[in-house]
Steps between C-alpha positions, in 0.01 A plus 500: 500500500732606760376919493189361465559307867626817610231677523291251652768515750572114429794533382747352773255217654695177457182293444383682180699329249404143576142640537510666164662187318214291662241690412651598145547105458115468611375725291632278228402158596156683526515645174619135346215365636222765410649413141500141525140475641300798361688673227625227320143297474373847366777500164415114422171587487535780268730228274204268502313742226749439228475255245777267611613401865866500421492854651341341828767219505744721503421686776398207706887423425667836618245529849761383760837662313268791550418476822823416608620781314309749695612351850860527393445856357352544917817381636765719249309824606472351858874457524617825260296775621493497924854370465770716503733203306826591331627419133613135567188458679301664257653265202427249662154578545464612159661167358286283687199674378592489171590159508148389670337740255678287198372173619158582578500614152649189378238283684232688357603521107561088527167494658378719169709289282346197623161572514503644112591124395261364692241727343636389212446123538193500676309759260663627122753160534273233521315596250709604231776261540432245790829307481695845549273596767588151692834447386696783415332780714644341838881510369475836393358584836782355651726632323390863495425489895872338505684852316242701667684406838839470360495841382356632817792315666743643318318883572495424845902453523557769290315738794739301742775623310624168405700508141235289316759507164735176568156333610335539148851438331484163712150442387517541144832263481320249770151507252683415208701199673167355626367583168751279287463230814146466461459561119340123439242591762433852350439329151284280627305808696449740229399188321221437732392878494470432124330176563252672737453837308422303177219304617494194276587270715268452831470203823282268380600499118590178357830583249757331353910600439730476178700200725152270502423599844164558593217561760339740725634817630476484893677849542698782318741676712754699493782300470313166336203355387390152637302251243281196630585188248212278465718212692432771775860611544598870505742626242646849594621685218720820559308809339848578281484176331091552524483863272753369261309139402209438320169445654189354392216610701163260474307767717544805296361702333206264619446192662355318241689225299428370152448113463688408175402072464646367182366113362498328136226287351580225220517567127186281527259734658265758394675872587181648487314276755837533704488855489116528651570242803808691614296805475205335715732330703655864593176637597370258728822529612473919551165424662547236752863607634523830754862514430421613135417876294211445322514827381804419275320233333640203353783505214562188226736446194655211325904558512666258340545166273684304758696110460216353597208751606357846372566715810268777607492732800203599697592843699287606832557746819532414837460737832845434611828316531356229723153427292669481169599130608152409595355644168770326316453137646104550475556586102718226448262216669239693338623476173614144529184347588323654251753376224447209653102466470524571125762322418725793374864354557837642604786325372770362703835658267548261179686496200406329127839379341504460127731237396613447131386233300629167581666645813204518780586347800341160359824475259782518804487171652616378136777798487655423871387198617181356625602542855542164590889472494496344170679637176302741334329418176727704275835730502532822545634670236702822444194696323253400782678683741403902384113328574562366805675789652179730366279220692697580835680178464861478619725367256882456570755630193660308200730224649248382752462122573186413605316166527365583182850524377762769366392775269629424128778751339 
């Protein structure tokens, strides 16, 4: 530069240097802005063509880092080629450079980073597995932008010079002391990845826990999963306690619910004519109720010889959760008043006792008493008392004086 100068013969005017760091700097911001404005509009076009517009949302990311990048290439050559600067200078110059260099670079692969997830969850994510795409994606973008930064950091002092070695000895030993703080609250986190990533369990699901408890799920975070009991109160369960229980989901695989009604006719009644005005009774019941699958038809058996009734079930399909309880209480009115119009009956629970001979319950008021006070007609003897304990009658042992008298040896 400086022979050059020479023979221009502008080699000892005092103004040239800050003229030629001006105009080198310039040059640059002119440059940056040619390539932010016309150059740069050009290349996402050309990215348009290709199947996928990850490439374009990448490039949208790394258009300022760029552009900044150019303006401080302008001012390194603006300052390191008219300038006559020594070594200390000159490091200096260099290490600043580098260091803006590094962090332009840093901005812009975050920027990548971050725009390849949300590619992810708004495109190949959502479709393939939705509750990643919402859920997880986000962390993981967080997390990646977070060590994308922290190793840029620890680049950046390592161009300052500064021993970076104690700092990740410090680290490591200060990550695993948080770590072994916070363990309950990392259980219950990679328990709510596992929550999310499995996908069984969604807002709006009615379930139920080993313990009893039971309701809709509100939310599933990361740390816990809130319930909504039907006395409308809001049970939050930690997701550690959540992975490791037992859950009954009424909402998967689908929404619809079986209705499972169980009822008992008397010994009395015809099976067959039983069996035909259940099944009618269902089918009216399919037909007039919107909260009922017709298309699963309507199910009947007899089950078993109860005390008092032969118990059958009658077995239909409901859309969900909620209309199971209306299709229920429709079959059981149903059913009732029909039972009721022919006369078919359903017991109330009985027994039939059979007595021996001579020892119904006609035969006790001469055994014990009539129950008026008086003495009873006859005493008890010592062979009538195996009988009377099979009859569920309390009799003391030998010895016992009653006002019937004392047992005879």
């Amino acid at each position: 530069m400086d022979s050059f100068l020479a023979r221009l013969g502008l080699d000892d005017q005092p103004w040239l240097q800050p003229a030629l760091v001006g105009a080198i700097f310039l040059a640059s911001l002119l440059a940056a802005a040619v390539f932010h404005k016309l150059l740069f509009p050009l290349i996402l076009r050309l990215s348009l063509r290709t199947p996928t517009d990850l490439d374009s949302r990448s490039l949208r990311a790394t258009r300022l880092p760029l552009t900044l990048g150019l303006v401080v290439l302008g001012g390194y050559l603006a300052l390191n080629l008219p300038l006559d600067l020594g070594p200390r200078s000159q490091g200096w110059l260099d290490t600043g450079a580098s260091v803006l260099g590094v962090l332009l670079g840093i901005v812009a692969v975050a920027a990548m980073a971050s725009q390849t997830f949300d590619w992810y969850i708004e495109s190949a994510g959502f479709k393939a597995m939705p509750r990643v795409g919402f859920r997880l994606m986000p962390l993981l973008r967080r997390i990646s932008s977070a060590v994308i930064y922290g190793l840029g950091s620890l680049l950046v002092l390592d161009l300052l010079n500064i021993n970076i070695n104690p700092l990740v000895a410090s680290l490591g030993l200060g990550g695993l002391a948080v770590a072994l703080a916070i363990q309950p609250t990392l259980a219950n986190l990679f328990a709510g990845t596992y929550v999310m990533t499995e996908g069984v369990i969604n807002p709006g699901d009615y379930i139920e826990l080993e313990g009893g408890t039971a309701g809709y799920v509100v939310e599933v975070g990361w740390r816990s999963t809130r319930i909504r009991t039907w006395g409308n109160n809001l049970v939050v369960v930690p997701n550690g306690k959540f992975a490791e229980t037992i859950i009954t989901n009424y909402n998967e695989p689908r929404a619809a619910v079986n209705v499972y009604l169980t009822c008992g006719v008397s010994y009395d009644s015809d099976l067959d004519e039983v069996e035909r005005v259940s099944l009618e009774v269902m089918r009216d019941e399919l037909e007039s109720n919107p909260n009922a699958v017709t298309d699963y038809g309507a199910w009947f058996a007899f089950d078993s010889f109860g005390d008092s009734n032969v118990n059958f079930w009658l077995f239909v399909q409901a859309r969900d959760r909620l209309g199971s309880f209306y299709l229920q209480s429709g079959l059981i009115k149903r059913l009732h008043r029909r039972f009721k119009e022919l006369g078919i009956v359903i017991n109330y629970p009985m027994r039939t006792l059979q007595f021996p001979d001579g020892w119904g319950p006609d035969a006790l008021p001469g055994l014990n008493g009539d129950g008026s006070g008086r003495r009873p007609g006859r005493r008890i003897r010592r062979r009538d008392t195996p009988r009377l304990r099979a009859l569920g009658i309390a009799v003391r042992g030998p010895g016992w004086r009653g006002r019937s008298g004392r047992f005879r040896r």
